[in-house]
C-alpha positions as CSV (number, residue, x, y, z in Angstrom):
1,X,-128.6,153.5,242.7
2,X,-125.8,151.7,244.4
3,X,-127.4,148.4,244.6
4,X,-128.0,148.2,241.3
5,X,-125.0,149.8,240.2
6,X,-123.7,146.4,242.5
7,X,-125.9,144.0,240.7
8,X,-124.8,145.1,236.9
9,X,-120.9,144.9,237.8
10,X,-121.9,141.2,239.2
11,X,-124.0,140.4,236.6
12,X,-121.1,141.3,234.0
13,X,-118.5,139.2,235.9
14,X,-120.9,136.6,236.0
15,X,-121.2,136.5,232.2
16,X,-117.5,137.3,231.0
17,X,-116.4,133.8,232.1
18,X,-119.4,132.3,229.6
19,X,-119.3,132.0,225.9
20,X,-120.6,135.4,224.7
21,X,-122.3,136.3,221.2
22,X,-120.3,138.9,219.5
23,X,-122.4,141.1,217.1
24,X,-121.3,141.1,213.5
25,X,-119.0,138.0,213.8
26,X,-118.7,134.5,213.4
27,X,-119.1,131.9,215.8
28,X,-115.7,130.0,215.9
29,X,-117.3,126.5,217.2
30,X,-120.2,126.6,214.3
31,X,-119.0,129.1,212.4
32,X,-122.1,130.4,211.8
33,X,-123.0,134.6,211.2
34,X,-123.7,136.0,214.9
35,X,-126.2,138.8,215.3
36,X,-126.4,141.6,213.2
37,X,-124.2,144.7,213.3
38,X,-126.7,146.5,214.7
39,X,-127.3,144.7,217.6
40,X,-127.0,146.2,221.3
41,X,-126.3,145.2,224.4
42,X,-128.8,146.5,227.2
43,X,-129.3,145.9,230.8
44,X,-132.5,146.2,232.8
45,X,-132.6,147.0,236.6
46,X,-135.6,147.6,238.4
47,X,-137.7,146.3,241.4
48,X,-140.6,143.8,240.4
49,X,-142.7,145.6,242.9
50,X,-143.7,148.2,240.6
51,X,-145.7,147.6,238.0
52,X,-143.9,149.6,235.4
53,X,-140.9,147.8,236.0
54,X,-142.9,144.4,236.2
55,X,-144.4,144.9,232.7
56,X,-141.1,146.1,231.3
57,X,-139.4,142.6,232.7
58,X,-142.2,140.8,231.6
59,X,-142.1,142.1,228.0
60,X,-138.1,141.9,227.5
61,X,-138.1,137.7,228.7
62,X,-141.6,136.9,226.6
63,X,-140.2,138.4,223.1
64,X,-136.4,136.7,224.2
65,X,-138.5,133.6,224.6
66,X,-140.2,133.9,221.2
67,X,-137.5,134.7,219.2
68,X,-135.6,131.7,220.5
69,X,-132.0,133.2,220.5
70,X,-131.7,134.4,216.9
71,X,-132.5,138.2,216.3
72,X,-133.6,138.7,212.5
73,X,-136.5,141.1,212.9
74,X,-136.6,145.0,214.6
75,X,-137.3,144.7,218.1
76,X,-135.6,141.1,218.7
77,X,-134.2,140.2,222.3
78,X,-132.2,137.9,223.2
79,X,-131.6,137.4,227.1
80,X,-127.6,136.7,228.2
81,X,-128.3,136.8,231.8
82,X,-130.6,137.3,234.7
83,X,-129.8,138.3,238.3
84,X,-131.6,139.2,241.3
85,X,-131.7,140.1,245.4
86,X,-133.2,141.3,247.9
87,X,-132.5,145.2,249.0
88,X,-132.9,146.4,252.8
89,X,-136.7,147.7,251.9
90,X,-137.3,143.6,251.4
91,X,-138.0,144.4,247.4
92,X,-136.6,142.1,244.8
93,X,-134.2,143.9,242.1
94,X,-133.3,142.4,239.0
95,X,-130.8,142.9,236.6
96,X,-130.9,141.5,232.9
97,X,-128.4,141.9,230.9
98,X,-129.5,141.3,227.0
99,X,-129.2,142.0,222.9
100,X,-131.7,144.1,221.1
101,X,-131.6,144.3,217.6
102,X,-133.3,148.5,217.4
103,X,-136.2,149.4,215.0
């Protein structure tokens, strides 16, 4: 659990330094409403060796690529950031750290 206790602390160095939706508010460059109040942040970590985690992965990038960044319905995603590497067993971990707007 260290390594991907690692890769979450990188990945949320990595993204303060970007321009970061804020639930609830407005953007000051468009000024347009951000995500809903309800929105959460989430993080995934798990090896893409196993299945479980493979599916999971799959399922949180395909419905962040079909909602296309703006989270109206239940069960949007919207993917901030992606990370991976390679632990000492030679498996790849990922880390994704993403909104989801709960049923």
């Amino acid at each position: 659990m260290g390594k991907e206790t690692a890769e979450i602390r990188a990945t949320q160095d990595e993204s303060e330094d970007l321009f970061e939706p804020v639930p609830g508010r407005s953007s000051r460059k468009n000024g347009k409403l951000g995500f809903p109040k309800k929105t959460v942040i989430r993080y995934f970590v798990g090896c893409i060796t196993d299945e479980a985690n493979r599916a999971e992965l799959e399922n949180i990038m395909t419905r962040s690529l079909s909602c296309a960044g703006e989270l109206k319905d239940a069960g949007d995603v919207y993917v901030i950031s992606e990370s991976g590497t390679f632990d000492r067993d030679g498996c790849y971990q990922v880390v994704v750290k993403y909104l989801y707007l709960p049923e």
